[in-house]
Backbone and ligand atoms as CSV (ligand in chain L), in Angstrom:
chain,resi,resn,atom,element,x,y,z
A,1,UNK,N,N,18.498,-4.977,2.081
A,1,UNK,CA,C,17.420,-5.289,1.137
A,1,UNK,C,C,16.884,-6.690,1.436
A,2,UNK,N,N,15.671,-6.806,1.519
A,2,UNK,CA,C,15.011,-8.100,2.166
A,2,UNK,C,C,15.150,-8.943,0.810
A,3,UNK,N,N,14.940,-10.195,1.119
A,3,UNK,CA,C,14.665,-11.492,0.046
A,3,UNK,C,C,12.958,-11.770,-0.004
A,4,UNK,N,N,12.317,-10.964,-1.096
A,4,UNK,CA,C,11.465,-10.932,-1.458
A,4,UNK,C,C,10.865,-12.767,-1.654
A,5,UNK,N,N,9.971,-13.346,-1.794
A,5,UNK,CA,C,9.401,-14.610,-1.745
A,5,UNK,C,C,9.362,-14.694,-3.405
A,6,UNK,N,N,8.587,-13.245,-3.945
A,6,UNK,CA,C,8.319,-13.352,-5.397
A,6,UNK,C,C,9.185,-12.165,-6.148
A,7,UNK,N,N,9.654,-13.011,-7.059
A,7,UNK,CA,C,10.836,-12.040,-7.626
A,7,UNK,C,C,10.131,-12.277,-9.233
A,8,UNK,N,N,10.360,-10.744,-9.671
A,8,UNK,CA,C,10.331,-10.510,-11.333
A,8,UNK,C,C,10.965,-10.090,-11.814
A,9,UNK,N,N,11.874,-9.930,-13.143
A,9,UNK,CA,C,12.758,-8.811,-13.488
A,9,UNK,C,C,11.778,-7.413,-13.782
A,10,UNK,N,N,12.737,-6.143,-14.142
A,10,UNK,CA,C,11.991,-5.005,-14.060
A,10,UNK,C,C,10.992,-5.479,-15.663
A,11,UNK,N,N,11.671,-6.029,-16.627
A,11,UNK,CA,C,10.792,-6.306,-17.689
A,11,UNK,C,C,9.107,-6.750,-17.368
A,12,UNK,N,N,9.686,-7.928,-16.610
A,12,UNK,CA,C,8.210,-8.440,-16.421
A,12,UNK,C,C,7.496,-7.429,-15.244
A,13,UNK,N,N,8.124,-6.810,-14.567
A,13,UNK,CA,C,7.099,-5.967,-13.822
A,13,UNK,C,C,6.241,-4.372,-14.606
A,14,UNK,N,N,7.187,-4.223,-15.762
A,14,UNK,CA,C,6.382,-3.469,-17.337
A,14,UNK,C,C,5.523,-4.109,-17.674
A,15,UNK,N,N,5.575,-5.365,-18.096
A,15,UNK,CA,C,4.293,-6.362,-18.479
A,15,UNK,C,C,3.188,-6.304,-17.652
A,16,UNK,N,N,3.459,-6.407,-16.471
A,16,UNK,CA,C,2.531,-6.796,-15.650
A,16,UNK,C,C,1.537,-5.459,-15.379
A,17,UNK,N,N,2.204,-4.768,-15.117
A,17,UNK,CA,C,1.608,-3.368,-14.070
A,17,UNK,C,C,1.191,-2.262,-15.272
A,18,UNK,N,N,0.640,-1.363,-15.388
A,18,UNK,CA,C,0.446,-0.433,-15.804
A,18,UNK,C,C,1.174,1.028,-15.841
A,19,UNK,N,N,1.489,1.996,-16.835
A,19,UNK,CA,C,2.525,2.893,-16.017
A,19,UNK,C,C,2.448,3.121,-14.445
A,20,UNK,N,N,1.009,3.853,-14.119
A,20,UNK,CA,C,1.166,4.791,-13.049
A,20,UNK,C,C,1.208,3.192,-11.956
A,21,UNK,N,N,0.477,2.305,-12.121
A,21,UNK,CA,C,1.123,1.130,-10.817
A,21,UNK,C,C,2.609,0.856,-10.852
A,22,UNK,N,N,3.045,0.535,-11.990
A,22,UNK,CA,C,4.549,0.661,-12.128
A,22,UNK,C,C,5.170,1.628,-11.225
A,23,UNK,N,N,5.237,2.900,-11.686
A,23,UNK,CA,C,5.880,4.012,-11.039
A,23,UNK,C,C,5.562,3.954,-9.701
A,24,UNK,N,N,4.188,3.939,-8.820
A,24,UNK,CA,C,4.458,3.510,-7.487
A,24,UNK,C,C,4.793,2.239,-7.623
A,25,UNK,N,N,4.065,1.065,-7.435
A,25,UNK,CA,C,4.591,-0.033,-6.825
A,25,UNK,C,C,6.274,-0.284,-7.044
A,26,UNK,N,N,6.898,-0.068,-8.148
A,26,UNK,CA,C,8.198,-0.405,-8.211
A,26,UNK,C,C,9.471,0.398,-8.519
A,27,UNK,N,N,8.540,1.938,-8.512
A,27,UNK,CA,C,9.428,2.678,-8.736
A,27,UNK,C,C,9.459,3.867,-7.388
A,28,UNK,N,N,9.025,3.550,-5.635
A,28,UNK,CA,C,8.422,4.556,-4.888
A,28,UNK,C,C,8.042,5.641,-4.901
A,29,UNK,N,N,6.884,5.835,-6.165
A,29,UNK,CA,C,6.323,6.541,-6.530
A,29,UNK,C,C,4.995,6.909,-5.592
A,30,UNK,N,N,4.550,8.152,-5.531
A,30,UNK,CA,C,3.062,8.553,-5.108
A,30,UNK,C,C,2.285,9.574,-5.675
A,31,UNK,N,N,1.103,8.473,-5.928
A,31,UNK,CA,C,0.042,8.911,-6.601
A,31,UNK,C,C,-0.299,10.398,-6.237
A,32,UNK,N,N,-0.616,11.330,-7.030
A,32,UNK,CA,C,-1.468,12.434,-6.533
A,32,UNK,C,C,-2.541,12.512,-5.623
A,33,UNK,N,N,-2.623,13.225,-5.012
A,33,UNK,CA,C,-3.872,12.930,-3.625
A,33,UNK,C,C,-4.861,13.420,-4.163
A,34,UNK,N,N,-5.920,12.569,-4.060
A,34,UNK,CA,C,-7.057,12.653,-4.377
A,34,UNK,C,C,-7.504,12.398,-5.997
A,35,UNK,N,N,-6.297,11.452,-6.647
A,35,UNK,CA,C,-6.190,10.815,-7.968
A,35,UNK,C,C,-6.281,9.461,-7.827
A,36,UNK,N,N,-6.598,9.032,-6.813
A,36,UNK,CA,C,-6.447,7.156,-7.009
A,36,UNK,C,C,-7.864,6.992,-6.609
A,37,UNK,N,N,-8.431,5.574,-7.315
A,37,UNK,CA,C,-9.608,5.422,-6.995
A,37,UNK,C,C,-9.858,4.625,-5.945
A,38,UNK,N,N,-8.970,5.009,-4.636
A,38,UNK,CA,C,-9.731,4.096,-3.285
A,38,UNK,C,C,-9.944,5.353,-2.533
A,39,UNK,N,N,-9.542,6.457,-2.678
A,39,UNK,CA,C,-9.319,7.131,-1.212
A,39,UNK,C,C,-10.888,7.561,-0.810
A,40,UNK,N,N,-11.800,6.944,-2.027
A,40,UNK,CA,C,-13.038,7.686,-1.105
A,40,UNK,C,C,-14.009,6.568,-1.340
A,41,UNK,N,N,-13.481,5.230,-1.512
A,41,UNK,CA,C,-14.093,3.801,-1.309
A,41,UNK,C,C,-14.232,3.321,-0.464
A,42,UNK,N,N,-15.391,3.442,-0.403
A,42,UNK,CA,C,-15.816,2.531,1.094
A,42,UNK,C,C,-17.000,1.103,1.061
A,43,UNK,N,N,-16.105,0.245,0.711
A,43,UNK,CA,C,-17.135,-0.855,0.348
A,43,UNK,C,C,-16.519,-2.239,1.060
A,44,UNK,N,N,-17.470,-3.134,1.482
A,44,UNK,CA,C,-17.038,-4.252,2.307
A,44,UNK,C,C,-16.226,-5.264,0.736
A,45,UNK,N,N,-15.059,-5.343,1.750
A,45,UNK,CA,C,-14.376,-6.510,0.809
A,45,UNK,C,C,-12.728,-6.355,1.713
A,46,UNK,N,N,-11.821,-6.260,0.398
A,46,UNK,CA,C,-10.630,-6.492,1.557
A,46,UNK,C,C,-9.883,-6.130,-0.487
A,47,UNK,N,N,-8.534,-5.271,-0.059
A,47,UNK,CA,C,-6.962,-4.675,-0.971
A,47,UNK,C,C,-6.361,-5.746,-0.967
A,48,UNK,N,N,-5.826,-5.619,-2.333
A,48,UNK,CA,C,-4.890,-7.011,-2.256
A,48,UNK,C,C,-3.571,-6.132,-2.939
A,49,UNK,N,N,-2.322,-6.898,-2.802
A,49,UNK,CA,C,-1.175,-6.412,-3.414
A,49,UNK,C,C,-1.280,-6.312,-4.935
A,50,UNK,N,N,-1.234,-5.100,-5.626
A,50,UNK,CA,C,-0.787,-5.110,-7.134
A,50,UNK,C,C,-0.242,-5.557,-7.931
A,51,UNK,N,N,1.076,-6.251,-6.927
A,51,UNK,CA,C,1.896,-6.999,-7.349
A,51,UNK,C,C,1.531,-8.251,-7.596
A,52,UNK,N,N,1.235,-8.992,-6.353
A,52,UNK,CA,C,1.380,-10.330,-6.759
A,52,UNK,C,C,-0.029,-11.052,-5.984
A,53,UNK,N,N,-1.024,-10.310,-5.363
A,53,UNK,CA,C,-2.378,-10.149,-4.799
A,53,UNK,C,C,-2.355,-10.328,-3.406
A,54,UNK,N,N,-1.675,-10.293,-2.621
A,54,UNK,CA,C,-1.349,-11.046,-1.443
A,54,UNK,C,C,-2.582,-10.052,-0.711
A,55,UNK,N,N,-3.728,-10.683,0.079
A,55,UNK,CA,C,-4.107,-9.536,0.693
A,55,UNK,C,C,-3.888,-8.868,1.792
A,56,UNK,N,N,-3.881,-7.162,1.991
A,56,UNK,CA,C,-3.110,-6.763,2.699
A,56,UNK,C,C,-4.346,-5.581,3.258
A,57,UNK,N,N,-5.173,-4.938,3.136
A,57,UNK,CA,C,-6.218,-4.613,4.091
A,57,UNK,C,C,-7.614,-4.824,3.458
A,58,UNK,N,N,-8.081,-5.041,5.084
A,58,UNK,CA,C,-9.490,-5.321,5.239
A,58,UNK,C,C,-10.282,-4.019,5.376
A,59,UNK,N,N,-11.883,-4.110,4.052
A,59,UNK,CA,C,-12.480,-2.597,4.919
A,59,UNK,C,C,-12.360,-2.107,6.221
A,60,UNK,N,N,-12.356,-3.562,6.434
A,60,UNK,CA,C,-13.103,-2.965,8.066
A,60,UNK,C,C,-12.176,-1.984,8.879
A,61,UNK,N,N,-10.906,-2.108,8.444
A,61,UNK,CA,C,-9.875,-1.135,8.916
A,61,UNK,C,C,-9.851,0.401,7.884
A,62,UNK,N,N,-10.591,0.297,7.081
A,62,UNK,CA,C,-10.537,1.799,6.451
A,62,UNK,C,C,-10.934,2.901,7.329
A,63,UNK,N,N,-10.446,4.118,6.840
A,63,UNK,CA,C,-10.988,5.066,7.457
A,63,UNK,C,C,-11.082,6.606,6.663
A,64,UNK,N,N,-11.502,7.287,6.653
A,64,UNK,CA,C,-11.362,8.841,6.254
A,64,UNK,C,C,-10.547,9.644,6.480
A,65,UNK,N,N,-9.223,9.856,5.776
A,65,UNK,CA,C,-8.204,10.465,6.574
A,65,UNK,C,C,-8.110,12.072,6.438
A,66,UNK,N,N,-9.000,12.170,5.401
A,66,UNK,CA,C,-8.910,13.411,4.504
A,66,UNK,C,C,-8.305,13.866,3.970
A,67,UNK,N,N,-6.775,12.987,3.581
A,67,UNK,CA,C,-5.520,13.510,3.028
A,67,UNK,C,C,-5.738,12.641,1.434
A,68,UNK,N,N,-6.557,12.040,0.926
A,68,UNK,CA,C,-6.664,11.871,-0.378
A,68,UNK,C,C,-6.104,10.480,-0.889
A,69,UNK,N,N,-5.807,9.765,0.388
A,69,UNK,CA,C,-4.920,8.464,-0.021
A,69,UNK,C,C,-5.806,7.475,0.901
A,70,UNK,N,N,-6.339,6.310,0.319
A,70,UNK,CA,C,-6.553,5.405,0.936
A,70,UNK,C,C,-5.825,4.973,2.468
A,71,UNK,N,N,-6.564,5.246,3.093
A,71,UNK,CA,C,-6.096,4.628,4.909
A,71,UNK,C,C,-6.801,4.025,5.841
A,72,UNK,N,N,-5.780,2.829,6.185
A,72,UNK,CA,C,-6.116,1.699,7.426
A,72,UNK,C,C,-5.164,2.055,8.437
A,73,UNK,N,N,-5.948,1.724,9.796
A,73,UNK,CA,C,-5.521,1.488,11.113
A,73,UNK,C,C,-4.385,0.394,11.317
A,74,UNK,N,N,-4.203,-0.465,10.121
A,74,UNK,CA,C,-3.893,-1.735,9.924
A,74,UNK,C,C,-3.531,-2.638,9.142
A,75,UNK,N,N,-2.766,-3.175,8.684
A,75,UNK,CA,C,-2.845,-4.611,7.863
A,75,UNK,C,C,-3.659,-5.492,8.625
A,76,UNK,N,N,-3.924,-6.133,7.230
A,76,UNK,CA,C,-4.017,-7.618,7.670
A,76,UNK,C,C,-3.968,-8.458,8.825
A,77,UNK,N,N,-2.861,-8.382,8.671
A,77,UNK,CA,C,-1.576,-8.912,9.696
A,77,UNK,C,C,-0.337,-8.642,9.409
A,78,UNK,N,N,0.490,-8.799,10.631
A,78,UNK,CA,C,1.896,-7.964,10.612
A,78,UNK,C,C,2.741,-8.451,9.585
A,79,UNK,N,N,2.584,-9.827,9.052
A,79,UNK,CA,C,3.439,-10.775,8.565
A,79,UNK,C,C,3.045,-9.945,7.044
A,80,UNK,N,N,2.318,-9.422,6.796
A,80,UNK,CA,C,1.885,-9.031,5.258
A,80,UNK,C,C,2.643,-8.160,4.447
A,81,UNK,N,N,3.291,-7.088,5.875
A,81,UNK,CA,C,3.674,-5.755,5.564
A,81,UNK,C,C,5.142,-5.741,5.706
A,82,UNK,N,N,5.910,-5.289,4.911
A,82,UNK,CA,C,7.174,-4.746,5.728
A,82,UNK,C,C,7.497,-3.588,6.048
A,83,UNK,N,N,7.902,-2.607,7.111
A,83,UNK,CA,C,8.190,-1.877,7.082
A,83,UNK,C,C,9.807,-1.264,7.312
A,84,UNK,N,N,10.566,-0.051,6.530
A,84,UNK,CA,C,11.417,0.167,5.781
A,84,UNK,C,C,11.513,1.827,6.881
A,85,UNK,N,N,12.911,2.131,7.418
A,85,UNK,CA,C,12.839,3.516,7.199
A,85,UNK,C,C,13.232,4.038,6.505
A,86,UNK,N,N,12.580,5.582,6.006
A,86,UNK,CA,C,12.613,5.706,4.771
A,86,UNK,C,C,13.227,7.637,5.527
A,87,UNK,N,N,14.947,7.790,4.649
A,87,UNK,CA,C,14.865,9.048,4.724
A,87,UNK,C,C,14.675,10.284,3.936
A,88,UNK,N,N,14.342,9.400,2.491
A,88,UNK,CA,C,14.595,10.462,1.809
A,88,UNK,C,C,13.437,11.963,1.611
A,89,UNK,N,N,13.912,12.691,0.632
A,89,UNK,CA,C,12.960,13.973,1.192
A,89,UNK,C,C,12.951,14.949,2.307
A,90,UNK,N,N,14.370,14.362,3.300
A,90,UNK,CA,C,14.448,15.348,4.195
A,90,UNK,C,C,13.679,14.823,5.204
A,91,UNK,N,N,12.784,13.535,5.441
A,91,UNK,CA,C,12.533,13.523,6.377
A,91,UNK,C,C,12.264,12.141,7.307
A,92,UNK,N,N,11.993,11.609,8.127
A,92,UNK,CA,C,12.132,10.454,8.708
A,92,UNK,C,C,10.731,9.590,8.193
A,93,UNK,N,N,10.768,8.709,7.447
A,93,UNK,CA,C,9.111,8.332,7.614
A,93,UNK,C,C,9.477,6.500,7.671
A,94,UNK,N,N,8.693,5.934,7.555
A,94,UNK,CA,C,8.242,4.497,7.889
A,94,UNK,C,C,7.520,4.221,6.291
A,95,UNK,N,N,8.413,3.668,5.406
A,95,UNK,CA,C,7.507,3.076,4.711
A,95,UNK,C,C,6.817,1.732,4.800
A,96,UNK,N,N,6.006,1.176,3.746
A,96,UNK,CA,C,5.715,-0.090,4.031
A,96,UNK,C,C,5.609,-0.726,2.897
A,97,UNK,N,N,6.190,-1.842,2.397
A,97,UNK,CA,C,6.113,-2.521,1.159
A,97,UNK,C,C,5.386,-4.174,1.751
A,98,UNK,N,N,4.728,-4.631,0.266
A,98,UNK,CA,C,4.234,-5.996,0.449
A,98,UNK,C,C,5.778,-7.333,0.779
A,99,UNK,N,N,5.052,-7.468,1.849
A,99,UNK,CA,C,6.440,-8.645,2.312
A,99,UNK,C,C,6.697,-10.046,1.427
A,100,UNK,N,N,5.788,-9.878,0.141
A,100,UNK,CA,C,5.675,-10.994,-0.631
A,100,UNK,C,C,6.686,-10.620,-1.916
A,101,UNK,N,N,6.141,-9.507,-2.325
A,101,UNK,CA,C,7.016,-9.167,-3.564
A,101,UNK,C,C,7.488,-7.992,-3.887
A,102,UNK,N,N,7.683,-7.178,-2.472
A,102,UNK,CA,C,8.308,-6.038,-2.196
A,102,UNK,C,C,7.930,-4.907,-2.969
A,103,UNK,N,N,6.665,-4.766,-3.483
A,103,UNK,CA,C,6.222,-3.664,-3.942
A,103,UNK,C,C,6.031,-2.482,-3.034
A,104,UNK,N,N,6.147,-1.169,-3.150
A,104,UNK,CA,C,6.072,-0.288,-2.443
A,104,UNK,C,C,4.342,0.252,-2.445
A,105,UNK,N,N,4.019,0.313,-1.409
A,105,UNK,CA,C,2.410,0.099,-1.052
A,105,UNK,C,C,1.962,2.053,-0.498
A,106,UNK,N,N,3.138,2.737,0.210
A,106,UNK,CA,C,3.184,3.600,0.871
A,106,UNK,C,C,4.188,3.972,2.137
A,107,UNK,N,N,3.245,4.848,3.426
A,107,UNK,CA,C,3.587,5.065,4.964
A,107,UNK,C,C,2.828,4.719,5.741
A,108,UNK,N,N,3.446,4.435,7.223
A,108,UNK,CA,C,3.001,4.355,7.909
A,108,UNK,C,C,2.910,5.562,8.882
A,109,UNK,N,N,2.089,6.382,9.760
A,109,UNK,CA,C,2.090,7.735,10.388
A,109,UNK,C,C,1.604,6.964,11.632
A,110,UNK,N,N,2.229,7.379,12.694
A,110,UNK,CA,C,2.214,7.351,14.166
A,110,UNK,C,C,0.997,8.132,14.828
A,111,UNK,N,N,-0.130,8.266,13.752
A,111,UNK,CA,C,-1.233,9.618,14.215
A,111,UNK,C,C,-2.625,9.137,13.673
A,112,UNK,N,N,-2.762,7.740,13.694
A,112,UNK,CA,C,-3.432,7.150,13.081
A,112,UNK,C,C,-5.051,6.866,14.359
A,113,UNK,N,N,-6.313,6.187,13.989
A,113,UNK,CA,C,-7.254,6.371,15.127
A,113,UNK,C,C,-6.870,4.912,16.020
A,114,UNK,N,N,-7.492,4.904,17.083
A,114,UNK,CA,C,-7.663,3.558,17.570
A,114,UNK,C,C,-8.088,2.337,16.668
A,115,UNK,N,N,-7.930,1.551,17.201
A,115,UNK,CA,C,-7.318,0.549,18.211
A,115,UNK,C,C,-5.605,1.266,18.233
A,116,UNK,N,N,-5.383,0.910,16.714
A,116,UNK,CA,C,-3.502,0.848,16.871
A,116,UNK,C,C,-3.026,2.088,16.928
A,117,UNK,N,N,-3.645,3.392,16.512
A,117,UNK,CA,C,-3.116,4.773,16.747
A,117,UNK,C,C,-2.061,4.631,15.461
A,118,UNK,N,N,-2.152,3.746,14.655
A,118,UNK,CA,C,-1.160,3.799,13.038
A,118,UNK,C,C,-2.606,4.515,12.164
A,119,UNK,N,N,-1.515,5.015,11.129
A,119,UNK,CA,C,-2.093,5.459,9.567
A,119,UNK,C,C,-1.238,4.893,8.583
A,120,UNK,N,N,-1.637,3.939,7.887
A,120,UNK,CA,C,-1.218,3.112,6.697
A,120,UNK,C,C,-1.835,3.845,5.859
A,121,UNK,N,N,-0.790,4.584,4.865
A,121,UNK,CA,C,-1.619,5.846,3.733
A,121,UNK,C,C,-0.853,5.402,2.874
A,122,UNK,N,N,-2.147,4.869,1.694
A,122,UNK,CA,C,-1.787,3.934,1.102
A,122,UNK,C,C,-1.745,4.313,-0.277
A,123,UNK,N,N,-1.243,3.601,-1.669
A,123,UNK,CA,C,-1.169,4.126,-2.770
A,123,UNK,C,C,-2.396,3.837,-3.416
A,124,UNK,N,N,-3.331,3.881,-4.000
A,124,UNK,CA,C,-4.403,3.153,-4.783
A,124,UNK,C,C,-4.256,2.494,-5.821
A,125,UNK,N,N,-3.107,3.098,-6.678
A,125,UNK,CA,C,-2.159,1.999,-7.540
A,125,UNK,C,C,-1.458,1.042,-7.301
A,126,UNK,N,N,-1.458,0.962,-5.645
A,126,UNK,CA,C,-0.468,-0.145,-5.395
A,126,UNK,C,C,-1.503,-1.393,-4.553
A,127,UNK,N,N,-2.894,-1.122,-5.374
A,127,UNK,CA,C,-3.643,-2.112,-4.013
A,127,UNK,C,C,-4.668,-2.106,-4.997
A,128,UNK,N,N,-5.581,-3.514,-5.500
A,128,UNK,CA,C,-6.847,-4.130,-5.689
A,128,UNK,C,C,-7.529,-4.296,-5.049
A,129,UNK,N,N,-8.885,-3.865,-5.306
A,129,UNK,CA,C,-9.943,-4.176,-4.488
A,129,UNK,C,C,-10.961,-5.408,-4.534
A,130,UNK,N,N,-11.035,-6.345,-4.117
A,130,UNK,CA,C,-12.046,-7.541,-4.138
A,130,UNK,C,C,-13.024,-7.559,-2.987
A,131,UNK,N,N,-14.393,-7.417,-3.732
A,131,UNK,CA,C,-15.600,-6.929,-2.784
A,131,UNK,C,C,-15.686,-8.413,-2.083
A,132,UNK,N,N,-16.557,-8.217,-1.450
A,132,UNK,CA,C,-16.916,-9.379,-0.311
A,132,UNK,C,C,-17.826,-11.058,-1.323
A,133,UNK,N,N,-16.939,-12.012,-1.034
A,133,UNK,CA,C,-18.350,-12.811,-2.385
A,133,UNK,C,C,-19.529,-12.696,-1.684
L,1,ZN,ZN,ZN,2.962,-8.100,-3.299
């Protein structure tokens, strides 16, 4: 278990978050596909962490995945993201939590477009949107 930078107890992360951000961000929860309001946002600005805002993708890396969940080619930068293997469910996946305050953000999929050939499929509860000033 990593040493998160920003630590809350579970109380204050009730305060803070809302159920359904709660349940993903801190409980590895996922949203219903095609229930969060990014997966079909496409507007210049840049996601920030739910948790604690850290930002973690840029439009410019969005893409259309058609699976109902917000997806980038990318973070930020590498330093933003952590990634976790994740087995449960029977199966091998790559998650990725914010490297700031360890909220659970989503996966990463190996089937993703160029440049990086990643899919960061992301939660919409677990990410703010701030348009471009
Ligand atoms: Zn965070």
């Amino acid at each position: 278990m990593s040493d998160y930078p920003i630590k809350r107890t579970d109380a204050e992360w009730r305060e803070q978050l809302d159920p359904t951000q709660y349940q993903v961000a801190r409980q590895h929860g996922t949203e219903r596909a095609f229930s969060g309001k990014y997966w079909d946002h496409f507007e210049g600005g840049q996601y920030n962490c739910i948790g604690c805002g850290t930002p973690l993708f840029e439009a410019d890396t969005k893409f259309d995945a058609h699976c109902g969940w917000p997806s980038y080619w990318a973070p930020i930068n590498a330093e933003v993201i952590e990634r976790i293997t994740d087995t449960t469910h029977g199966m091998v996946r790559v998650e990725v939590r914010c490297n700031k305050c360890g909220s659970h953000l989503g996966h990463v999929f190996p089937d993703g477009p160029d440049p990086t050939g990643e899919r960061f499929c992301i939660n919409s509860a677990a990410i703010d949107f701030s348009p471009l000033p």
